[in-house]
C-alpha positions in Angstrom: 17.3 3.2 -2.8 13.6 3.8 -1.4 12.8 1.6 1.3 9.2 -0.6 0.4 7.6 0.9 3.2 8.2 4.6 2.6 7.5 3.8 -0.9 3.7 2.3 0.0 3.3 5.1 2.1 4.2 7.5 -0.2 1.9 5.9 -3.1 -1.2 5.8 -0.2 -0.1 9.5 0.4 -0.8 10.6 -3.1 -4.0 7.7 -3.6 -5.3 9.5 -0.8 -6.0 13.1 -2.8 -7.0 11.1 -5.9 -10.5 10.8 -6.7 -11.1 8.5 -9.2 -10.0 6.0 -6.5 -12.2 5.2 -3.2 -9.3 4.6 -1.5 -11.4 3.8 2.1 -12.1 0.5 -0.4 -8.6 -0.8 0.5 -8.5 0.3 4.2 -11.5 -0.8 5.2 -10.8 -4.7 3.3 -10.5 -6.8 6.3 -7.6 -8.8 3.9 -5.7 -5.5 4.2 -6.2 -4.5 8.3 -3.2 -6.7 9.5 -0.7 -5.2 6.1 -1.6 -1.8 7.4 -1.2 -2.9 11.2 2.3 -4.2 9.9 3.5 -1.1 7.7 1.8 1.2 10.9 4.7 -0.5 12.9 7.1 -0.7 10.5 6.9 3.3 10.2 6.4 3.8 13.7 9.8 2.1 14.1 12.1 3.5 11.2 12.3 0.2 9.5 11.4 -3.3 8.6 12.5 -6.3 10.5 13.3 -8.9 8.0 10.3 -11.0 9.0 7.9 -8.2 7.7 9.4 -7.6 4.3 7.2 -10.2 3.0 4.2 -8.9 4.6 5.0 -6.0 3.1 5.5 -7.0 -0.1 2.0 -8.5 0.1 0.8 -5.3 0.6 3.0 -3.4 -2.1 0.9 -6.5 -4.7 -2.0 -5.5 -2.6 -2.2 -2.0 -3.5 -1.2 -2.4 -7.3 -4.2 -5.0 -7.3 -6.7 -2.7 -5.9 -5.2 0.3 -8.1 -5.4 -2.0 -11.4 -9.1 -3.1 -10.9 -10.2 0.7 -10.0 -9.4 1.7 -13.0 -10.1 -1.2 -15.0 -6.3 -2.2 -15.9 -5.5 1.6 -16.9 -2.9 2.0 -14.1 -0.7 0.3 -11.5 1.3 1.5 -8.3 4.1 2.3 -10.8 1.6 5.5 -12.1 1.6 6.9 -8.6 
């Protein structure tokens, strides 16, 4: 099974080429700076301590949220 934080960085990989979303929207979201600080560590390290999985499930909700309203409800993180 894929573990949540290669799976977000894996769907922020591919985000990243597409252009119908802006995705320095998301990064630069001061909501979003201390998810990204957290998955930064978590990839830095290998893995999740159990006390971030929920912050990273924040930011999994996070990104489908942001990916739903840029293109008005015609995709979600599942898409990518």
């Amino acid at each position: 099974m894929e573990k949540l934080h290669d799976r977000i960085e894996d769907v922020l990989t591919i985000l990243y080429d597409y252009s119908y979303i802006d995705l320095d929207k998301f990064y630069n979201n001061k909501g979003n700076k201390e998810l990204l600080e957290v998955l930064n560590n978590v990839n830095n390290r290998g893995y999740a301590k159990r006390e971030e999985m929920e912050t990273l499930q924040d930011l999994h909700d996070s990104i489908d949220s942001f990916i739903k309203f840029e293109t008005n409800d015609n995709s979600n993180i599942g898409s990518f």
